[in-house]
MARVO-777392 format. One record per residue: residue number from 0; residue in three letters; z, x, y of N, C-alpha, C in turn. Coordinates in pm, 1 decimal. Layout:
BEGIN
<pt><num>NUM</num><residu>Ala</residu><n_z>Z</n_z><n_x>X</n_x><n_y>Y</n_y><ca_z>Z</ca_z><ca_x>X</ca_x><ca_y>Y</ca_y><c_z>Z</c_z><c_x>X</c_x><c_y>Y</c_y></pt>
...
! end
This chain:
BEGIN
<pt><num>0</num><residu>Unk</residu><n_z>3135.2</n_z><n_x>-10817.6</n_x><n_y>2567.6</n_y><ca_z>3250.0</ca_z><ca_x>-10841.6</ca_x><ca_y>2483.3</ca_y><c_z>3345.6</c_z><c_x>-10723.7</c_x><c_y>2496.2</c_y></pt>
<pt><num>1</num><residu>Unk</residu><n_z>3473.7</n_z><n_x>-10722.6</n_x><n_y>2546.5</n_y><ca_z>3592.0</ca_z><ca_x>-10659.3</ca_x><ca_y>2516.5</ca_y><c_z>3628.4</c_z><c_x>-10580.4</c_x><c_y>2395.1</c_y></pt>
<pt><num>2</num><residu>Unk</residu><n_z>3629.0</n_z><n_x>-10474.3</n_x><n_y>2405.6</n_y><ca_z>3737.3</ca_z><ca_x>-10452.3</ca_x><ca_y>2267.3</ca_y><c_z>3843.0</c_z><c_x>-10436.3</c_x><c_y>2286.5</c_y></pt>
<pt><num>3</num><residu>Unk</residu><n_z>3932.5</n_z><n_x>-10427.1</n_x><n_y>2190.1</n_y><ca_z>4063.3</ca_z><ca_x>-10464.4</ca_x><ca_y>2153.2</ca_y><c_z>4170.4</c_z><c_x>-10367.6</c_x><c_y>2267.8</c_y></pt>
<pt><num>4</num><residu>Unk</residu><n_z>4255.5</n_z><n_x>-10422.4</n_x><n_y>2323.1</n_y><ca_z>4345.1</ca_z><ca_x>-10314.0</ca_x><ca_y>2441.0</ca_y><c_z>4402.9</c_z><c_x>-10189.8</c_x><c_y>2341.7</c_y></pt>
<pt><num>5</num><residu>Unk</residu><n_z>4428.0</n_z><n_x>-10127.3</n_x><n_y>2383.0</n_y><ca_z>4485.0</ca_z><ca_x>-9989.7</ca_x><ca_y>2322.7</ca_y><c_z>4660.3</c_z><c_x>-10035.4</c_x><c_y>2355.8</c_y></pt>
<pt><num>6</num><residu>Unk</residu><n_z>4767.3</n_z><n_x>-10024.8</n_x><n_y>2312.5</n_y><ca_z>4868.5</ca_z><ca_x>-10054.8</ca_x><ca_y>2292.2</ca_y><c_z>4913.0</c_z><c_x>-9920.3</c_x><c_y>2287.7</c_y></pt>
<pt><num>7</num><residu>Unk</residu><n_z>5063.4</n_z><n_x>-9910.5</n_x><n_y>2354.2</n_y><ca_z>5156.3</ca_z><ca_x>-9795.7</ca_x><ca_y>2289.1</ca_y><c_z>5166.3</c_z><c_x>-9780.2</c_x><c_y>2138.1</c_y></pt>
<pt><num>8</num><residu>Unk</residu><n_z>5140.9</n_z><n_x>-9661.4</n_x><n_y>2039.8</n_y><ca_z>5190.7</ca_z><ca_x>-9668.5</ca_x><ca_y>1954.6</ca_y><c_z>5021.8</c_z><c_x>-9657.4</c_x><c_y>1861.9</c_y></pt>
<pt><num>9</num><residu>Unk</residu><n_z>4933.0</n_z><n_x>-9685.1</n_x><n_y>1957.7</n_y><ca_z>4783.3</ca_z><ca_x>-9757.3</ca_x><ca_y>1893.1</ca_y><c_z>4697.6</c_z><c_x>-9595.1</c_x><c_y>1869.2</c_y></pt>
<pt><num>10</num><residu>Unk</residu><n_z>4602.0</n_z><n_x>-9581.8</n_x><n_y>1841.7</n_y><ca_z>4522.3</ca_z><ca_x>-9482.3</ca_x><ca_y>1805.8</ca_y><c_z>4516.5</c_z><c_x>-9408.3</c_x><c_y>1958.6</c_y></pt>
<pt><num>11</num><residu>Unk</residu><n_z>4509.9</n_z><n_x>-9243.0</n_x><n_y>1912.5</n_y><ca_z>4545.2</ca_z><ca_x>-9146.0</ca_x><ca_y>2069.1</ca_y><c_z>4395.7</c_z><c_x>-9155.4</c_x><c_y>2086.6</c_y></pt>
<pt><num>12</num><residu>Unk</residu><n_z>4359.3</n_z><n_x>-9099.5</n_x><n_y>2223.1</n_y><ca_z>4201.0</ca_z><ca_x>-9066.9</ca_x><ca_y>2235.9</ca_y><c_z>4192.3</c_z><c_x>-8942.1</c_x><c_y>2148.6</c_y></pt>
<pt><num>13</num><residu>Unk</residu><n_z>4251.8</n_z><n_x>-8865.4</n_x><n_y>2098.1</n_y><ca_z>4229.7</ca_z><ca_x>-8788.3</ca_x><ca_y>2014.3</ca_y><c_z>4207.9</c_z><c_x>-8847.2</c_x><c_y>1879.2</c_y></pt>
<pt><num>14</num><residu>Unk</residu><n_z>4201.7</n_z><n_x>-8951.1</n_x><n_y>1859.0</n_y><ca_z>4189.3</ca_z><ca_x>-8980.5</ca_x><ca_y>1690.3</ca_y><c_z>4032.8</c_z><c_x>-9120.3</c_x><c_y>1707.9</c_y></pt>
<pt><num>15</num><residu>Unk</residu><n_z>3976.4</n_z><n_x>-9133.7</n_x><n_y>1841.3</n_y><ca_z>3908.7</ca_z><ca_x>-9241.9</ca_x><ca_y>1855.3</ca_y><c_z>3873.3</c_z><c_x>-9212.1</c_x><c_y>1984.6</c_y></pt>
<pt><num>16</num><residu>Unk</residu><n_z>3701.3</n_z><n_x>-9276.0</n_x><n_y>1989.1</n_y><ca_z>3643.1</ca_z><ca_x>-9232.0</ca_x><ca_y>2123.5</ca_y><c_z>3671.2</c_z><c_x>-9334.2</c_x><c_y>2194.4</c_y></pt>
<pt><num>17</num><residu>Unk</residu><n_z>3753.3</n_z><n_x>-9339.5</n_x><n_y>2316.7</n_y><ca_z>3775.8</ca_z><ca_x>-9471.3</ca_x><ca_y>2409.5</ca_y><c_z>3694.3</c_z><c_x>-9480.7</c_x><c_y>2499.2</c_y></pt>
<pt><num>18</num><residu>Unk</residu><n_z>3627.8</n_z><n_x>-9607.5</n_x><n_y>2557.4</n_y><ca_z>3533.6</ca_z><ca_x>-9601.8</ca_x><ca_y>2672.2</ca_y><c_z>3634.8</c_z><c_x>-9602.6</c_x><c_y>2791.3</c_y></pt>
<pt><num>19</num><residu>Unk</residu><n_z>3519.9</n_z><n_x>-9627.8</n_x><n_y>2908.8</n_y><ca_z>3638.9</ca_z><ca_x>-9593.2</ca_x><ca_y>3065.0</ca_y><c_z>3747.7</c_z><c_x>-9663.0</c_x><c_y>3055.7</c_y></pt>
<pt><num>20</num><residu>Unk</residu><n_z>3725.8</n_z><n_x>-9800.2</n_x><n_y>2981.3</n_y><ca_z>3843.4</ca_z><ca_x>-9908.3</ca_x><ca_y>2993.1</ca_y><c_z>3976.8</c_z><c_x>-9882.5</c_x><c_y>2966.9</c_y></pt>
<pt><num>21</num><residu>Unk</residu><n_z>3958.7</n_z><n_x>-9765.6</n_x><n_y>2840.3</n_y><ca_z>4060.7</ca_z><ca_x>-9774.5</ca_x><ca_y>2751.3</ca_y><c_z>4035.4</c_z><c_x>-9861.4</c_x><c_y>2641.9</c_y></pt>
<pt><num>22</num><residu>Unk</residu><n_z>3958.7</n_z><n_x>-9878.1</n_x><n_y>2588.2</n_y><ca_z>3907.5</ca_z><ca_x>-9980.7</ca_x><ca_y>2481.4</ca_y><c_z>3796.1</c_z><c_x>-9916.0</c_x><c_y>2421.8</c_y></pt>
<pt><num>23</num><residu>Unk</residu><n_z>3775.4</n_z><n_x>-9925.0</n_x><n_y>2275.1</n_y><ca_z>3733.0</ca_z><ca_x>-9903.9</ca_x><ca_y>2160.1</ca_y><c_z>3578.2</c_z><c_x>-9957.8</c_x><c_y>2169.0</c_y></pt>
<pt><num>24</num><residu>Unk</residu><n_z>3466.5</n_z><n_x>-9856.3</n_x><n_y>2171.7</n_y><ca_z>3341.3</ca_z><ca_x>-9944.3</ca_x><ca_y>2190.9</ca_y><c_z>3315.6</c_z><c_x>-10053.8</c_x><c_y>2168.5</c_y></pt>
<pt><num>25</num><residu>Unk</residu><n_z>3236.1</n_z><n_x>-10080.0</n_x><n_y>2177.9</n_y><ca_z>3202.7</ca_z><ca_x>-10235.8</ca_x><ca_y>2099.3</ca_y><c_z>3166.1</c_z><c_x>-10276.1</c_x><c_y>2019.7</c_y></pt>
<pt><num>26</num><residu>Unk</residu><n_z>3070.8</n_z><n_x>-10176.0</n_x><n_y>1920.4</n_y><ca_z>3015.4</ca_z><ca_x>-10146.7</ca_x><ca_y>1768.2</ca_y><c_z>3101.8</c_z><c_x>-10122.9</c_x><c_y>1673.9</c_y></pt>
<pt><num>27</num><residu>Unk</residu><n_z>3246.2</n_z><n_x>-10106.5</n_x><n_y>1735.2</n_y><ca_z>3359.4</ca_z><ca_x>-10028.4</ca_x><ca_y>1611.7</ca_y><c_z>3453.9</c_z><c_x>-10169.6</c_x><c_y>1610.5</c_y></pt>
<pt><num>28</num><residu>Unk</residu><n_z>3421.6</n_z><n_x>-10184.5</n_x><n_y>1471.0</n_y><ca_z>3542.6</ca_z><ca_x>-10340.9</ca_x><ca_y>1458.1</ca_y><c_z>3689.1</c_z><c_x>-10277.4</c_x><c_y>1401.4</c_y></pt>
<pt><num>29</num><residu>Unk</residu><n_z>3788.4</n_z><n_x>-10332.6</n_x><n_y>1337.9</n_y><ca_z>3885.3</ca_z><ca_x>-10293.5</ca_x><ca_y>1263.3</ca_y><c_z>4008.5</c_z><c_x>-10424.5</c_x><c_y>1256.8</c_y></pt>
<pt><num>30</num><residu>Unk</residu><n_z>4065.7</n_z><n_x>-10411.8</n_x><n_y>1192.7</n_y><ca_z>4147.1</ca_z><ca_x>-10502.4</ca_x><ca_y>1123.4</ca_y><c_z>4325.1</c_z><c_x>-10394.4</c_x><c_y>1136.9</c_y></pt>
<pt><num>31</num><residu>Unk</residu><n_z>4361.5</n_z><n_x>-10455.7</n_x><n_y>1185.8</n_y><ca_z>4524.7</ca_z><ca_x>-10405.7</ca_x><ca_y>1161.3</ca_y><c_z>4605.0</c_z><c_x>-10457.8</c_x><c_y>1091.5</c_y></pt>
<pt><num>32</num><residu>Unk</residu><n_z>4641.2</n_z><n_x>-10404.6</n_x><n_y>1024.4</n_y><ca_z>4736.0</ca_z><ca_x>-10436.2</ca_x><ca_y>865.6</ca_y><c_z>4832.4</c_z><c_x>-10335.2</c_x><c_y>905.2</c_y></pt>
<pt><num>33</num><residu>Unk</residu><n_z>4972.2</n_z><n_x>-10413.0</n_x><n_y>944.6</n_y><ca_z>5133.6</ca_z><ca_x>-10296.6</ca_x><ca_y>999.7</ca_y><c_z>5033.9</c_z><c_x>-10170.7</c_x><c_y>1069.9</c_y></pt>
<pt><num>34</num><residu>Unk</residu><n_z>5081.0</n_z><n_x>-10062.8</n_x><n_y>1015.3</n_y><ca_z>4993.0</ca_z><ca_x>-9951.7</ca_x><ca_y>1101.5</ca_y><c_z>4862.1</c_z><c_x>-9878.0</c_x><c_y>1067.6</c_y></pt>
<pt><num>35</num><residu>Unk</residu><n_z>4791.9</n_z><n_x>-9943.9</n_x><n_y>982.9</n_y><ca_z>4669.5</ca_z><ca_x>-9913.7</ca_x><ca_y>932.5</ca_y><c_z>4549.4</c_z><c_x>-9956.1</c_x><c_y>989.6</c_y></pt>
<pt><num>36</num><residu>Unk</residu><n_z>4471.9</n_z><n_x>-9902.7</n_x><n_y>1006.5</n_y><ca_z>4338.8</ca_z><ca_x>-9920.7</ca_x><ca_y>1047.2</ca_y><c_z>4279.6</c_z><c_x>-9965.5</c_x><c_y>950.8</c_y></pt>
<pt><num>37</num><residu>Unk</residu><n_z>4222.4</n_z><n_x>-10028.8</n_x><n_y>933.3</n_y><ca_z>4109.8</ca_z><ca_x>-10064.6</ca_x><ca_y>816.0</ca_y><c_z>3944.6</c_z><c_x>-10084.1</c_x><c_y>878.5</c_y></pt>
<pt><num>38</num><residu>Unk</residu><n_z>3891.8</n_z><n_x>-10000.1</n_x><n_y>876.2</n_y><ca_z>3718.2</ca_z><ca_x>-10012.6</ca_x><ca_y>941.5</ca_y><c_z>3676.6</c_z><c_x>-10157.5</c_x><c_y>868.2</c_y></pt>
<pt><num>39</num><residu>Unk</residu><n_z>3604.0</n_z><n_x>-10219.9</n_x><n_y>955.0</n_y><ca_z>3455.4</ca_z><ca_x>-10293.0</ca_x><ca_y>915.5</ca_y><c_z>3367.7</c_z><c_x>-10266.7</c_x><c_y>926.5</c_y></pt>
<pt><num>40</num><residu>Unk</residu><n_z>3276.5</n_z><n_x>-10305.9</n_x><n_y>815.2</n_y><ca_z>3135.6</ca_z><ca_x>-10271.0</ca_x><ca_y>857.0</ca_y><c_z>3106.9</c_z><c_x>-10357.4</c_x><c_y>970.8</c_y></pt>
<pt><num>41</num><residu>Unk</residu><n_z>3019.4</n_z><n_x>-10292.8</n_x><n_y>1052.6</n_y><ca_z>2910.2</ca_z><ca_x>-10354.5</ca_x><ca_y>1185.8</ca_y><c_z>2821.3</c_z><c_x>-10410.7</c_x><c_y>1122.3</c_y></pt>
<pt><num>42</num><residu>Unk</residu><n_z>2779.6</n_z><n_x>-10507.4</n_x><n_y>1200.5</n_y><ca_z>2692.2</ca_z><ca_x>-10603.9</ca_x><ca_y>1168.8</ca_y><c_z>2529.0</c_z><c_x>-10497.9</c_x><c_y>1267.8</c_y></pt>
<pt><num>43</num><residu>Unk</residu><n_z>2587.0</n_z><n_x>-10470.6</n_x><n_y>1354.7</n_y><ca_z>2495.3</ca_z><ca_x>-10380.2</ca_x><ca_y>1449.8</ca_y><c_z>2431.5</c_z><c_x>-10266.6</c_x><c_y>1440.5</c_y></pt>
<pt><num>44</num><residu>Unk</residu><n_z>2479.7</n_z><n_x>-10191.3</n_x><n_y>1350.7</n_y><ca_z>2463.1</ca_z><ca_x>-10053.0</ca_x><ca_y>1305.6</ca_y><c_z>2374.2</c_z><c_x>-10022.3</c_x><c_y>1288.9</c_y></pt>
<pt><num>45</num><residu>Unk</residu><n_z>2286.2</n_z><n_x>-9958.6</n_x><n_y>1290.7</n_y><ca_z>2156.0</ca_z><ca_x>-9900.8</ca_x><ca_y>1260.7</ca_y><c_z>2147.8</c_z><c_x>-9807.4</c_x><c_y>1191.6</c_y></pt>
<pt><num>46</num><residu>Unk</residu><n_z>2063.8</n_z><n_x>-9830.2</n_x><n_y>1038.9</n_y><ca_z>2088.2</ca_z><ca_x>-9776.4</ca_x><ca_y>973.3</ca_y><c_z>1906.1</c_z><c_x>-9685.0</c_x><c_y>956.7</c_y></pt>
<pt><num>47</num><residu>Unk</residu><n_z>1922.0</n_z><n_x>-9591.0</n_x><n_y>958.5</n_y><ca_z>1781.0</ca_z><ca_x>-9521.8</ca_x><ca_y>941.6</ca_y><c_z>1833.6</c_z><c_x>-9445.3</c_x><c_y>835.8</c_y></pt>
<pt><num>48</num><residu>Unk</residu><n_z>1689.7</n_z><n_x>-9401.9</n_x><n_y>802.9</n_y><ca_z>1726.8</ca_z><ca_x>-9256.0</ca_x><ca_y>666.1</ca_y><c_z>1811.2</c_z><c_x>-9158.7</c_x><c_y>687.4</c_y></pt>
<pt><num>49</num><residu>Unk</residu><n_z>1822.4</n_z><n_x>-9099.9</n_x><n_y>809.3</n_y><ca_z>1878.3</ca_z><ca_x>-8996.9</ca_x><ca_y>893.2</ca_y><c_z>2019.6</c_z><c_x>-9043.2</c_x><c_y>845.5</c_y></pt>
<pt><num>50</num><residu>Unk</residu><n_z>2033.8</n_z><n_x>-9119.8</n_x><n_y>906.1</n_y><ca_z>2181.0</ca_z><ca_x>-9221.1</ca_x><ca_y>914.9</ca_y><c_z>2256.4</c_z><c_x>-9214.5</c_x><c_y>772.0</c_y></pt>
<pt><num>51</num><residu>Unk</residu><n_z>2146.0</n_z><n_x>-9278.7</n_x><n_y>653.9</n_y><ca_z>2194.6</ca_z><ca_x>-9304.0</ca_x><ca_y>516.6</ca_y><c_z>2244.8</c_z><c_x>-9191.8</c_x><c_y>456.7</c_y></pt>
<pt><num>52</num><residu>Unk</residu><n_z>2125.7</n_z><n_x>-9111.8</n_x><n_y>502.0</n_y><ca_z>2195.3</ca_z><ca_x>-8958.5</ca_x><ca_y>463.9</ca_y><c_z>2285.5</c_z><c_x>-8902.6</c_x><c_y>448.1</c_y></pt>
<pt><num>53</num><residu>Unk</residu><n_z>2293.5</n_z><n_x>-8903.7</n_x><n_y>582.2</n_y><ca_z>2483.1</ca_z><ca_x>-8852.9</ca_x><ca_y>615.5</ca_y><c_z>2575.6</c_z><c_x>-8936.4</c_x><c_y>541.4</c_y></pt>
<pt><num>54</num><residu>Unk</residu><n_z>2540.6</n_z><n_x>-9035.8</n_x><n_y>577.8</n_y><ca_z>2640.1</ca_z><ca_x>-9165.9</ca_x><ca_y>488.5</ca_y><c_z>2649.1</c_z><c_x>-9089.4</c_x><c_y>347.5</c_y></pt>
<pt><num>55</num><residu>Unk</residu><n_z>2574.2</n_z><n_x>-9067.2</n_x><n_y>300.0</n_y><ca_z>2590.5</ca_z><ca_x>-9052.8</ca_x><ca_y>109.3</ca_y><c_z>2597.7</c_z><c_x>-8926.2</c_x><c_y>92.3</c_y></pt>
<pt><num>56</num><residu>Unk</residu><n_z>2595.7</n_z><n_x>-8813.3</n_x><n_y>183.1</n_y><ca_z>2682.4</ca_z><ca_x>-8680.6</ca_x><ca_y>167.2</ca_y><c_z>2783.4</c_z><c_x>-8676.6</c_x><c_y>219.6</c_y></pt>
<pt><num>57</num><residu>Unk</residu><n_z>2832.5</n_z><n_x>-8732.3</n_x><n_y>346.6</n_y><ca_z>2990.4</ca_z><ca_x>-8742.4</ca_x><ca_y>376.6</ca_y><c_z>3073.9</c_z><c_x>-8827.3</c_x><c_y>264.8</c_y></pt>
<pt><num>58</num><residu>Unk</residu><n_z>3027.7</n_z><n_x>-8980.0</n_x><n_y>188.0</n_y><ca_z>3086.1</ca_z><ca_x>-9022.3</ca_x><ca_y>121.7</ca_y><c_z>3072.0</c_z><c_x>-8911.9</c_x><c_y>-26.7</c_y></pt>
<pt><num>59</num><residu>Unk</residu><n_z>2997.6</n_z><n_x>-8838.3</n_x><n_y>-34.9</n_y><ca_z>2994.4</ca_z><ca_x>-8738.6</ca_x><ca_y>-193.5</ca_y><c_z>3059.4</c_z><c_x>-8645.0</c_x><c_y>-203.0</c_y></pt>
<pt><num>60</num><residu>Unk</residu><n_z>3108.3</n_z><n_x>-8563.6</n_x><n_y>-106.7</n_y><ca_z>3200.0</ca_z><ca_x>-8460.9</ca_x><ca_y>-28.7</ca_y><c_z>3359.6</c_z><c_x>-8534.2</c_x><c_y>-24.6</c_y></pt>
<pt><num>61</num><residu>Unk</residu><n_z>3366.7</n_z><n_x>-8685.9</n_x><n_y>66.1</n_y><ca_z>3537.4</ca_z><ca_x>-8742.5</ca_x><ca_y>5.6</ca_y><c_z>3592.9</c_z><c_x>-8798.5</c_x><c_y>-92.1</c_y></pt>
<pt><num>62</num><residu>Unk</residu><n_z>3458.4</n_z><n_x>-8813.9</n_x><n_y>-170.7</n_y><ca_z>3497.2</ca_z><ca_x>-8905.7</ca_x><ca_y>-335.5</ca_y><c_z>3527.4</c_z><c_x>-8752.3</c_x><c_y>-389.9</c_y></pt>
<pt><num>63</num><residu>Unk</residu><n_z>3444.3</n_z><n_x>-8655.1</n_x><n_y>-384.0</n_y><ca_z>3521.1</ca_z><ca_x>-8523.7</ca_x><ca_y>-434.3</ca_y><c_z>3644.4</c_z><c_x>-8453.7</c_x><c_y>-361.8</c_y></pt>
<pt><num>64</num><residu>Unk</residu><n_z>3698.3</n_z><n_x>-8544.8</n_x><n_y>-278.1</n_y><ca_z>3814.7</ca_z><ca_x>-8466.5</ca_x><ca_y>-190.3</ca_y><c_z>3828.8</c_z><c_x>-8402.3</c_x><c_y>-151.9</c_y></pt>
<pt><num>65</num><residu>Unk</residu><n_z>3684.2</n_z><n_x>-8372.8</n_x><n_y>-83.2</n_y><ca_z>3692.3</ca_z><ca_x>-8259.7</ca_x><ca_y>56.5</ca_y><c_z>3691.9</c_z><c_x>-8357.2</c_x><c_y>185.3</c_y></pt>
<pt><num>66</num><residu>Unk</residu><n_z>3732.8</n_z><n_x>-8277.4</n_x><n_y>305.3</n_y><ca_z>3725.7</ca_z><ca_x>-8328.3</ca_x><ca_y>435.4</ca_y><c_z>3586.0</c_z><c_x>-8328.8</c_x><c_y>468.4</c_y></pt>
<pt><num>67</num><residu>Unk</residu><n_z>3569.9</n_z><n_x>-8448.3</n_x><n_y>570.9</n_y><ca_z>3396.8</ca_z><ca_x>-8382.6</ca_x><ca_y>625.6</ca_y><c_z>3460.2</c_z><c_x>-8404.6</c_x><c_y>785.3</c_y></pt>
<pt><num>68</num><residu>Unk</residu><n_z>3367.4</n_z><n_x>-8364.9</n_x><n_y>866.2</n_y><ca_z>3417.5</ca_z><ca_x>-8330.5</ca_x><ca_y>941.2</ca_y><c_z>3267.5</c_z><c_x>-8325.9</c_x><c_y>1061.9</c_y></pt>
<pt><num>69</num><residu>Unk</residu><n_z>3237.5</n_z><n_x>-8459.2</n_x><n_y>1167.5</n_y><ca_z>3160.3</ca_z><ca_x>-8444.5</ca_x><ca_y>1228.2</ca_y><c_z>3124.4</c_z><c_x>-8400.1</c_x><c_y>1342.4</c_y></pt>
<pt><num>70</num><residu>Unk</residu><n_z>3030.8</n_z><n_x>-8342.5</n_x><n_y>1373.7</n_y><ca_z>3055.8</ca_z><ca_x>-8280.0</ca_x><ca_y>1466.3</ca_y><c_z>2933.1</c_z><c_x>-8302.9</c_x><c_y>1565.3</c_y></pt>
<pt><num>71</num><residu>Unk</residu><n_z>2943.5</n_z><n_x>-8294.2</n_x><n_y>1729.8</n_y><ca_z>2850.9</ca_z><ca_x>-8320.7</ca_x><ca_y>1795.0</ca_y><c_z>2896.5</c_z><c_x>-8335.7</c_x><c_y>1907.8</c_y></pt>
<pt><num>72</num><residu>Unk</residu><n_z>2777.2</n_z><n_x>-8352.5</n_x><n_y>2026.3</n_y><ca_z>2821.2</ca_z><ca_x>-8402.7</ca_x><ca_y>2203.6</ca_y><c_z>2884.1</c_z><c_x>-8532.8</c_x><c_y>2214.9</c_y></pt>
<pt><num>73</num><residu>Unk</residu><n_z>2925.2</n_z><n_x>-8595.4</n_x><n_y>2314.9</n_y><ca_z>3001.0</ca_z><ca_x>-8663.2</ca_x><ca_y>2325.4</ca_y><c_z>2895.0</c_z><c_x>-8787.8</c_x><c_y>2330.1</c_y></pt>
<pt><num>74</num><residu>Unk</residu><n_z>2893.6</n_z><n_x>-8950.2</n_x><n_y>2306.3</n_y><ca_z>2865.2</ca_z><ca_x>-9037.4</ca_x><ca_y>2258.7</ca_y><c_z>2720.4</c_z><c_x>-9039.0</c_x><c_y>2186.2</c_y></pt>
<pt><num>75</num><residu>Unk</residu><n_z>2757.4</n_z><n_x>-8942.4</n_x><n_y>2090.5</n_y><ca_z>2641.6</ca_z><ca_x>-8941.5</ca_x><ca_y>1974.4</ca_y><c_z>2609.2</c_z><c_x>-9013.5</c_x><c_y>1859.6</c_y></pt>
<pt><num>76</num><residu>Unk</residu><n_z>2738.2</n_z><n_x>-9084.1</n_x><n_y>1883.8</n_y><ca_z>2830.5</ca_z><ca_x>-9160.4</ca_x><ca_y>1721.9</ca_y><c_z>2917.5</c_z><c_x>-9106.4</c_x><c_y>1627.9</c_y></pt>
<pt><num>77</num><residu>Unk</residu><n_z>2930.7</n_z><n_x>-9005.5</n_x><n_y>1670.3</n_y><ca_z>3003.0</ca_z><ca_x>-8982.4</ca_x><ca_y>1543.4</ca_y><c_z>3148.9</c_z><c_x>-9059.2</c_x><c_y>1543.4</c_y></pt>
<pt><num>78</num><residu>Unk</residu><n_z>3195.0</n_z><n_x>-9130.2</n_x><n_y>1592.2</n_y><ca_z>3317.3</ca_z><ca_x>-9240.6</ca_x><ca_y>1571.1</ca_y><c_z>3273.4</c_z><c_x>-9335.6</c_x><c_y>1482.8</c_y></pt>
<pt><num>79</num><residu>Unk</residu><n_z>3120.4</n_z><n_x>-9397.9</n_x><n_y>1499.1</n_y><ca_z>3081.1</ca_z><ca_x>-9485.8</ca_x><ca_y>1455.9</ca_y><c_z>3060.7</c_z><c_x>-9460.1</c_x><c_y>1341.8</c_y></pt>
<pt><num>80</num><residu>Unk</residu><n_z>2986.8</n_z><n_x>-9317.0</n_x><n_y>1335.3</n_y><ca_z>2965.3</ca_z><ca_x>-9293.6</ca_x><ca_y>1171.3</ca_y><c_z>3071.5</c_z><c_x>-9320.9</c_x><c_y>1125.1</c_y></pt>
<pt><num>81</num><residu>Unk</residu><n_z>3193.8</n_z><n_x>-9229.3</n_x><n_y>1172.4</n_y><ca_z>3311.3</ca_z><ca_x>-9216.9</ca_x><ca_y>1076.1</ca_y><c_z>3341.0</c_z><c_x>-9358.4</c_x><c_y>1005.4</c_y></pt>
<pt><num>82</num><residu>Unk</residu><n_z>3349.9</n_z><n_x>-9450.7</n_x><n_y>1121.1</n_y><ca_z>3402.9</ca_z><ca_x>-9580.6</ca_x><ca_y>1079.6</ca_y><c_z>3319.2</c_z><c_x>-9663.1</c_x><c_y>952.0</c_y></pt>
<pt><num>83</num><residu>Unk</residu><n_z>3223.0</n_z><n_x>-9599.3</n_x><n_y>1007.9</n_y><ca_z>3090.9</ca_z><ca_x>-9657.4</ca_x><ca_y>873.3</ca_y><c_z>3125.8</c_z><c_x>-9635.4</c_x><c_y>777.4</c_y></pt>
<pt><num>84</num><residu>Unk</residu><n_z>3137.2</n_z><n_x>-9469.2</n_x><n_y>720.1</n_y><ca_z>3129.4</ca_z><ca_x>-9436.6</ca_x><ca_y>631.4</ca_y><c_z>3306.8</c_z><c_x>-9491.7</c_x><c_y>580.3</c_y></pt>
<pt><num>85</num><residu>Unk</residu><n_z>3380.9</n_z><n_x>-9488.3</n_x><n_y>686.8</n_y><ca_z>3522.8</ca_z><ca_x>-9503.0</ca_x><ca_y>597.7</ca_y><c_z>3493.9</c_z><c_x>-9673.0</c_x><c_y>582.8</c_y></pt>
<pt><num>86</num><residu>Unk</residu><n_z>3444.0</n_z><n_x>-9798.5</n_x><n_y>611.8</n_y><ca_z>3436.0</ca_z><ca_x>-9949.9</ca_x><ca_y>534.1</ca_y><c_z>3369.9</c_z><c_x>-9901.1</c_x><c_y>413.9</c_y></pt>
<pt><num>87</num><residu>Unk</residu><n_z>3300.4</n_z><n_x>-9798.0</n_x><n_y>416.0</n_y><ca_z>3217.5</ca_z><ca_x>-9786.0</ca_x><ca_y>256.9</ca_y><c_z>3324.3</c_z><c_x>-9761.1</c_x><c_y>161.6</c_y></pt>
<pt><num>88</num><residu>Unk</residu><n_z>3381.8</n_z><n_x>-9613.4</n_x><n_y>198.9</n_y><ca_z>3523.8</ca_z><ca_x>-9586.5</ca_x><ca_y>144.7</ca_y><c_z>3607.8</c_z><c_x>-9726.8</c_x><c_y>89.1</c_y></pt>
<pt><num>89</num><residu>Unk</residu><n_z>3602.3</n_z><n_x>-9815.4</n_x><n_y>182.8</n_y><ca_z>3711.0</ca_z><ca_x>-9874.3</ca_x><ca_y>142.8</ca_y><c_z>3649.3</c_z><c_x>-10032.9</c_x><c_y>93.8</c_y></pt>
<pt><num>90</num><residu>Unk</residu><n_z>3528.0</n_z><n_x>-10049.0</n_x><n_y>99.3</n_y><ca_z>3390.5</ca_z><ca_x>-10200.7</ca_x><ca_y>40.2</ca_y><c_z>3408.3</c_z><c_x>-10172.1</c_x><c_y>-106.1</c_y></pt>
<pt><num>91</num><residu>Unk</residu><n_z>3353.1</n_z><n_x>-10344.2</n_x><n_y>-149.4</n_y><ca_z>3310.4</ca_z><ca_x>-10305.0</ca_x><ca_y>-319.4</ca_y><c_z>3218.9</c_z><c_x>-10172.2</c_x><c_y>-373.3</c_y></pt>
! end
């Protein structure tokens, strides 16, 4: 499955990990509303303790309005996290 083409104007590789294509993995969904990103949750995601973890200290750290800020080698997830944790941000 394809993801979505990258467009002029669309997220830089600096703000999103692009594969060779130029396209957005395949685990990272999103919704465009004018110029907003809006994450979905993955249906794919794998969620372990490890995983939840992070999830519920990165989300406890931006509900208190600090930045978090992930960090790691290159296709480790951390895009994916981000995106995770920001549908939580933004889910019932």
């Amino acid at each position: 499955m394809d993801g979505p083409k990258r467009e002029p104007g669309d997220l830089s590789d600096k703000d999103c990990d692009m594969n060779d294509n130029n396209q957005l993995p395949e685990d990272v969904t999103f919704q465009r509303k004018e110029d907003t990103v809006l994450p979905e949750p993955s249906a794919g995601f794998v969620r372990t303790p490890f995983v939840e973890d992070l999830s519920r200290r990165a989300l406890t750290y931006l509900e208190a309005g600090y930045p978090v800020h992930f960090a790691g080698a290159a296709g480790t997830g951390k895009t994916t996290l981000a995106f995770h944790v920001a549908a939580q941000l933004a889910g019932p």
